[in-house]
N, C-alpha and C positions, 0 to 999 in steps of 0.2 A: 504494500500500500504506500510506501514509500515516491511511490513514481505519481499519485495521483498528488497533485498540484492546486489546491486552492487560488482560484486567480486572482482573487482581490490581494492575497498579502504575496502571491509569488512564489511559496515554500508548499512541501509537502506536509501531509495532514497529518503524518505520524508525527515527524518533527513539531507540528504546532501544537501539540495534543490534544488532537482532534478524536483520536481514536481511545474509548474508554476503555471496550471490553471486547477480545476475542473469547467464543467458544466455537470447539471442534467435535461435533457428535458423528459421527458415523464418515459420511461424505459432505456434511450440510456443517456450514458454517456461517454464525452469527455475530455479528458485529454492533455492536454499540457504540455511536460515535454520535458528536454534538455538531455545533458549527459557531462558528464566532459570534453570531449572532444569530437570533430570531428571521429577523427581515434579510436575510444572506441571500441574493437571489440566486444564487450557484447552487442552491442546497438540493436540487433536484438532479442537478447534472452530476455532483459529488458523487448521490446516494448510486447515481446509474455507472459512473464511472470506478466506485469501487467496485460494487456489482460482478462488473466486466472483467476485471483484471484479477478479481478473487476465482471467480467461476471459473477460469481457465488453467488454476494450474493444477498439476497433478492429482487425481486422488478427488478432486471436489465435484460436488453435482449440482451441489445447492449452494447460492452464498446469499443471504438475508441481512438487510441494514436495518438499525431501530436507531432512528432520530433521539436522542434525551437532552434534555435541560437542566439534570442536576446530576450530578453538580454545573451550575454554571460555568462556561470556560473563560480566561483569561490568560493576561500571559505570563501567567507564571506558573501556568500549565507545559509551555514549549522547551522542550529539550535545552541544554545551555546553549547547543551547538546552535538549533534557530536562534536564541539571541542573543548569540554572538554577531550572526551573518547578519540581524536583522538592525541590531544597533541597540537593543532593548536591555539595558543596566540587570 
């Protein structure tokens, strides 16, 4: 999930900790991920582009997104390395 890209901030969504929660049951896997915001207009193209790139590797059949809001995100959710690269103390 690393390669999908949030367009508004330019980084991937693992990096900005976007991503709460993987589980792996069988072949189906579920994901729990937030977005920076409510009003994110990407949050549809996010949910379809991880979708995409989960569903296809080995092993999976199913890949399922759950939108959450709690915890709310912020950035002090992002890896050091996002901000580092992003400028954020």
């Amino acid at each position: 999930m690393k390669t999908v890209v949030d367009p508004e901030i330019a980084f991937n969504i693992v990096d900005l900790g976007l991503v709460y929660d993987i589980q792996v049951k069988g072949n189906s896997v579920s994901i729990k991920m937030t977005l920076t915001t409510p009003a994110c207009p990407f949050g549809p193209e996010l949910i379809e582009e991880v979708k995409r790139k989960v569903g296809v590797l080995q092993g999976v059949g199913k890949a399922d997104v759950e939108i959450v809001w709690e915890p709310p995100w912020a950035p002090d959710k992002m890896s050091d390395y996002a901000k580092m690269e992003l400028g954020i103390g």
